[in-house]
LUMVO-863300 format. One record per residue (C-alpha): x, y, z; residue in three letters; residue number from 0. Coordinates in pm, 1 decimal, padded with zeros to 6 digits. Last residue first. Example, Ala and Ser with C-alpha at 12.3 -4.5 7.8 and 13.67 -1.06 7.14 Angstrom:
# LUMVO-863300
{r {01367.0 -00106.0 00714.0} SER 1}
{r {01230.0 -00450.0 00780.0} ALA 0}
This chain:
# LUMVO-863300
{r {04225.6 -02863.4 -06657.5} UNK 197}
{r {04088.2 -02570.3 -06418.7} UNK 196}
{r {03907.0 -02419.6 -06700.1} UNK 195}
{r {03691.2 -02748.2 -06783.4} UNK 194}
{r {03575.6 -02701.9 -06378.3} UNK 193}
{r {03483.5 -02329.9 -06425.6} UNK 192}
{r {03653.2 -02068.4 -06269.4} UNK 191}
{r {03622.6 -01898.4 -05974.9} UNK 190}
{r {03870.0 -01674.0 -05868.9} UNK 189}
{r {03709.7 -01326.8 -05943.8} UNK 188}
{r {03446.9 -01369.6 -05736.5} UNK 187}
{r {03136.9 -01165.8 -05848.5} UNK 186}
{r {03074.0 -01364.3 -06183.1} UNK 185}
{r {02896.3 -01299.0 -06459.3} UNK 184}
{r {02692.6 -01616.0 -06637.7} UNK 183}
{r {02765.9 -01578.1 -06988.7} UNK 182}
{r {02558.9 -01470.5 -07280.5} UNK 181}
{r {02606.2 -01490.4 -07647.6} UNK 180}
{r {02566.4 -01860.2 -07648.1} UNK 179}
{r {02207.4 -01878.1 -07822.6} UNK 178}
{r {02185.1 -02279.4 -07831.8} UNK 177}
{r {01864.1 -02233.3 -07753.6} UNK 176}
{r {01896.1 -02506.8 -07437.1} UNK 175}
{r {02205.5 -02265.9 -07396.5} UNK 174}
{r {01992.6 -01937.0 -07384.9} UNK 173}
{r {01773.2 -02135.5 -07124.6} UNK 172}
{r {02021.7 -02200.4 -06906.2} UNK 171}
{r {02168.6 -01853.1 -06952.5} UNK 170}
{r {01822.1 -01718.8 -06818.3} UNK 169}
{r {01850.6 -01939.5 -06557.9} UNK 168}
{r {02218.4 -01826.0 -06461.5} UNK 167}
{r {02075.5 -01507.5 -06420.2} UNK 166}
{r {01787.9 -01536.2 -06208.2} UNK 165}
{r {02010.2 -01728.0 -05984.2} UNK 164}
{r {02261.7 -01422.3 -05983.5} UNK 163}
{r {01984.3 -01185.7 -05914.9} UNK 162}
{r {01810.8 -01446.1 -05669.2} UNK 161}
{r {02111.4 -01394.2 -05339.6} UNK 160}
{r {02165.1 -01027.5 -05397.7} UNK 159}
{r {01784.9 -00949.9 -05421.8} UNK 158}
{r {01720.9 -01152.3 -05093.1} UNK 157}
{r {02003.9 -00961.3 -04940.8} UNK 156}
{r {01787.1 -00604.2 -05017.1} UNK 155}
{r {01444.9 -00744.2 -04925.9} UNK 154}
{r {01625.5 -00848.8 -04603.8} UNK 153}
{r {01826.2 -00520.2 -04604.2} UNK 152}
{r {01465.1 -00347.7 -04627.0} UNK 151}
{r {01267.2 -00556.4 -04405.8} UNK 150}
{r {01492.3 -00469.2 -04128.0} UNK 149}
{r {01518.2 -00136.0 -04111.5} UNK 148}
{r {01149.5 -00066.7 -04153.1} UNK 147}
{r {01141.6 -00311.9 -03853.9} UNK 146}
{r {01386.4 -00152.7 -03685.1} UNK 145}
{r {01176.2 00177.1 -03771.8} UNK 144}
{r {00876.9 00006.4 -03567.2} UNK 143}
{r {01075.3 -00047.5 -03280.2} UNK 142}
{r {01263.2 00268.4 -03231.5} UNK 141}
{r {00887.0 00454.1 -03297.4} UNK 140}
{r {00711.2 00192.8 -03046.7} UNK 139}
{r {01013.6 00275.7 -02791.6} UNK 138}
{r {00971.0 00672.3 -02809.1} UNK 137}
{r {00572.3 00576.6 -02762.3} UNK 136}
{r {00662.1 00382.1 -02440.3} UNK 135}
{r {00917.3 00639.8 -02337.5} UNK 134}
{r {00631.6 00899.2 -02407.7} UNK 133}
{r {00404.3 00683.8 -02228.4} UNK 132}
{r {00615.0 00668.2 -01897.2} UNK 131}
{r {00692.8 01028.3 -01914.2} UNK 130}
{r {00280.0 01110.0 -01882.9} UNK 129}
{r {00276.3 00832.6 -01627.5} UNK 128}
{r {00535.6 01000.2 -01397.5} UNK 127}
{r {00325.7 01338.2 -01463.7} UNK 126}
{r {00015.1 01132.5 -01343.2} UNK 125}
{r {00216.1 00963.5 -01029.0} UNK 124}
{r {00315.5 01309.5 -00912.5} UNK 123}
{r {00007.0 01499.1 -00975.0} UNK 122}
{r {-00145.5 01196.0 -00739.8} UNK 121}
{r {00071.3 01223.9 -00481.3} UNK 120}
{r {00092.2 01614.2 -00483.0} UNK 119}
{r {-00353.2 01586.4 -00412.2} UNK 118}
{r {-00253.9 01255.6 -00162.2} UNK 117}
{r {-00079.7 01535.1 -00013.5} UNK 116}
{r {-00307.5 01752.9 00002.8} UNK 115}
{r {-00582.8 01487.7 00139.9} UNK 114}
{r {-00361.7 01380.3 00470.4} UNK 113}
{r {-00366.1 01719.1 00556.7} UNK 112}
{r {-00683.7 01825.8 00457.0} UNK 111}
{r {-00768.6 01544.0 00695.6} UNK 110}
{r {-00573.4 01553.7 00950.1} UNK 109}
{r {-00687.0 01942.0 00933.0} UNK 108}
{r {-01065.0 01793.8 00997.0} UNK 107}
{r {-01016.1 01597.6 01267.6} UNK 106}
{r {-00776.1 01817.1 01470.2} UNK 105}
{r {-01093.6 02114.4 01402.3} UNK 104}
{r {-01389.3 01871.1 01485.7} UNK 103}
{r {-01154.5 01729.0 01825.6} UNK 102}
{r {-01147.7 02148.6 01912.5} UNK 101}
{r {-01515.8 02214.0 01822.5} UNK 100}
{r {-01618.3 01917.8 02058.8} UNK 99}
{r {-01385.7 02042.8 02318.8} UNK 98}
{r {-01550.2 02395.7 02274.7} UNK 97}
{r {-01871.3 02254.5 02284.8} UNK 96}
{r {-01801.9 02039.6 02619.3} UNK 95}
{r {-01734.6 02334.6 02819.6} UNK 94}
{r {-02037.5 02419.0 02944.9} UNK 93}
{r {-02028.7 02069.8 03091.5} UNK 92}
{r {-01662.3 02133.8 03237.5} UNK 91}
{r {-01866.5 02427.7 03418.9} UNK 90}
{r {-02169.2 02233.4 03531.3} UNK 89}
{r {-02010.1 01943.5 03638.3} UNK 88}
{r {-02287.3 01638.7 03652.6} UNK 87}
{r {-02046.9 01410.1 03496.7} UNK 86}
{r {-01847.7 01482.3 03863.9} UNK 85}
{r {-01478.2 01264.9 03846.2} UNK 84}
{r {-01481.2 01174.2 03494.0} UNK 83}
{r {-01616.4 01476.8 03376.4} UNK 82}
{r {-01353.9 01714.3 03548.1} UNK 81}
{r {-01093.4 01504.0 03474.6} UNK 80}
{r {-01224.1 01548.5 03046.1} UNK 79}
{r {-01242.5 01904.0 03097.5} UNK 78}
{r {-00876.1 02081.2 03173.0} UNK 77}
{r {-00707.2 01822.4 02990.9} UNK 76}
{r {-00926.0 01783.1 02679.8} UNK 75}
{r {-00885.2 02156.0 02650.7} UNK 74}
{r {-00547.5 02151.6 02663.3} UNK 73}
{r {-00540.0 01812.4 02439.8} UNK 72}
{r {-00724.0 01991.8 02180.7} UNK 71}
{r {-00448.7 02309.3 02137.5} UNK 70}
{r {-00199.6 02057.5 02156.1} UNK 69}
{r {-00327.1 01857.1 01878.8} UNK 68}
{r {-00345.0 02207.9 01726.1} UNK 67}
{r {-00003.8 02304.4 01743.4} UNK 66}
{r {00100.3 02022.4 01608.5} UNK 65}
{r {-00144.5 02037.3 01300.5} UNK 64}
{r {00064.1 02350.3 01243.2} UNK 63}
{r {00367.5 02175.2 01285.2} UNK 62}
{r {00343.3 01908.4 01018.0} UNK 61}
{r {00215.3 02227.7 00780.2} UNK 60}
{r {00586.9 02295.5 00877.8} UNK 59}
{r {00709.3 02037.6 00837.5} UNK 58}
{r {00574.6 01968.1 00460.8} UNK 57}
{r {00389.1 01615.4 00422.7} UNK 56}
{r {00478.6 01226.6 00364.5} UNK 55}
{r {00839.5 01320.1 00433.7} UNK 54}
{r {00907.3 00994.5 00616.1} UNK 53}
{r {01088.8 01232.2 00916.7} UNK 52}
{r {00717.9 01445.5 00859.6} UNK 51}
{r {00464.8 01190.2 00871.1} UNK 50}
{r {00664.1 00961.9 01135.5} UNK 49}
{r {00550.0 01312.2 01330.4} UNK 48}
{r {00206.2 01280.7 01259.7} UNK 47}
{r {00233.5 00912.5 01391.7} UNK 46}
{r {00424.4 01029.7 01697.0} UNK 45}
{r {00196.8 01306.8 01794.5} UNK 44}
{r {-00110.2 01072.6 01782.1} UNK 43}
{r {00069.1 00808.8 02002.7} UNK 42}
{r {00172.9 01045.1 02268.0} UNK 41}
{r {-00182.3 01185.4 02257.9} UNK 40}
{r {-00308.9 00751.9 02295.7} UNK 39}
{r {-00121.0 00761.4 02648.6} UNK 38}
{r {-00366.3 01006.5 02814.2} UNK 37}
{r {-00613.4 00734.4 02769.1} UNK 36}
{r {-00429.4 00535.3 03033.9} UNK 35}
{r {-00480.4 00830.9 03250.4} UNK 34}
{r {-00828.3 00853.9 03169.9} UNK 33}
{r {-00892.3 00473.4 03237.9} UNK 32}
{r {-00758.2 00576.2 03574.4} UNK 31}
{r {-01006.9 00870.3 03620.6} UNK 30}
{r {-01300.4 00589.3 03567.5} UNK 29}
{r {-01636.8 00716.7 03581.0} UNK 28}
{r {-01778.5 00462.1 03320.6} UNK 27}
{r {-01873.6 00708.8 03118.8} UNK 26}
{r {-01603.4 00980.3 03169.4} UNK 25}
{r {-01374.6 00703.4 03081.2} UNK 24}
{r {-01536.3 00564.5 02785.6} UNK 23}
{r {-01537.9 00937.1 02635.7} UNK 22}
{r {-01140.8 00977.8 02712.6} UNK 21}
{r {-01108.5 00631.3 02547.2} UNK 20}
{r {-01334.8 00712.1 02263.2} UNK 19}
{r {-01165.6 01006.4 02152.8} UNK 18}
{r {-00782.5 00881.2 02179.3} UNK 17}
{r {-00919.8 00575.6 01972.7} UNK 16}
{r {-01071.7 00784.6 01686.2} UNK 15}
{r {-00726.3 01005.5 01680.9} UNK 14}
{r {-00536.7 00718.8 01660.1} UNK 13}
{r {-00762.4 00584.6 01398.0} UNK 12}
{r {-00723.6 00878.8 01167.4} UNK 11}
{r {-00372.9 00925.2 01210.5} UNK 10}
{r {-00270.0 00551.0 01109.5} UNK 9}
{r {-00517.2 00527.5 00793.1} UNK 8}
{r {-00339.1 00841.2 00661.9} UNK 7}
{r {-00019.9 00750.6 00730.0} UNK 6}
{r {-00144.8 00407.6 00551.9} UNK 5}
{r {-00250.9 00590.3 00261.8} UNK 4}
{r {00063.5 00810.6 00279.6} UNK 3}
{r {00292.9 00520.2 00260.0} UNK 2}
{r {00134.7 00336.6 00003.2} UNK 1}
{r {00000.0 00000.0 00000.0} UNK 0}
């Protein structure tokens, strides 16, 4: 698969597991299951970070979805405790829109994110396939002027070899005429007949 597909894949589903553990905690009351949940922001930041030393996006667009990670874990810090230890919290209630808004916000720039450069991806990939058919059609055009190439000095040696032939039949036939005006020529200036070598 390809790297920014499954960087992708990765941030998204960190980011879905960080949310449901901090909401399983305040529902089951748990301030320990929030402190494991706590764990999963180390997580995040280290997949968007592989994102960066793999160079699957710019740093520093790396760094603005950084900054807002840490923007949403603020306010998941200062509610989320609250929650889990009084769900009836008025204040940390109040507050649950501006978390909301905050995960909505991460969400959504891990997604542009993740979508630009699958954007540069794809440009790539199309101008690699635009080179890839011109070498193909360069390759075609070699090919098909080989051939060209060929059937010419084939056409040419088969010439060469039935000239002579064509030759020596139409002496063949001057002889069975008795017509001796014509002799078979000769490229090789060595031969020589078998009554001339006696």
């Amino acid at each position: 698969s390809y790297p920014s597909l499954e960087w992708s894949r990765n941030l998204t589903r960190d980011l879905s597991e960080l949310q449901h553990a901090m909401e399983d905690a305040v529902v089951a009351a748990d301030i320990d299951q929030y402190e494991v949940s706590t764990q999963l922001w180390d997580s995040l930041l280290a997949e968007l970070d592989r994102g960066r030393d793999d160079h699957l996006a710019p740093a520093a667009r790396i760094a603005q979805s950084r900054d807002m990670i840490h923007a949403y874990r603020v306010v998941a810090a200062r509610v989320v405790p609250r929650l889990v230890v009084d769900p009836e919290d008025a204040a940390a209630n109040a507050e649950l829109g501006s978390l909301t808004d905050a995960y909505n916000r991460v969400h959504a720039d891990l997604v542009d994110l993740t979508r630009a450069h699958e954007a540069e991806m794809t440009a790539a990939f199309l101008a690699s396939r635009r080179q890839s058919d011109r070498g193909l059609t360069v390759i075609m055009a070699v090919t098909v002027l080989c051939l060209i190439t060929l059937i010419a000095v084939s056409f040419q040696e088969a010439r060469s070899i039935t000239r002579p032939l064509v030759q020596a039949v139409t002496v063949a036939e001057a002889t069975s005429v008795a017509t001796l005006r014509s002799s078979v020529p000769s490229s090789r200036s060595s031969w020589r007949t078998p009554a001339s070598r006696l």
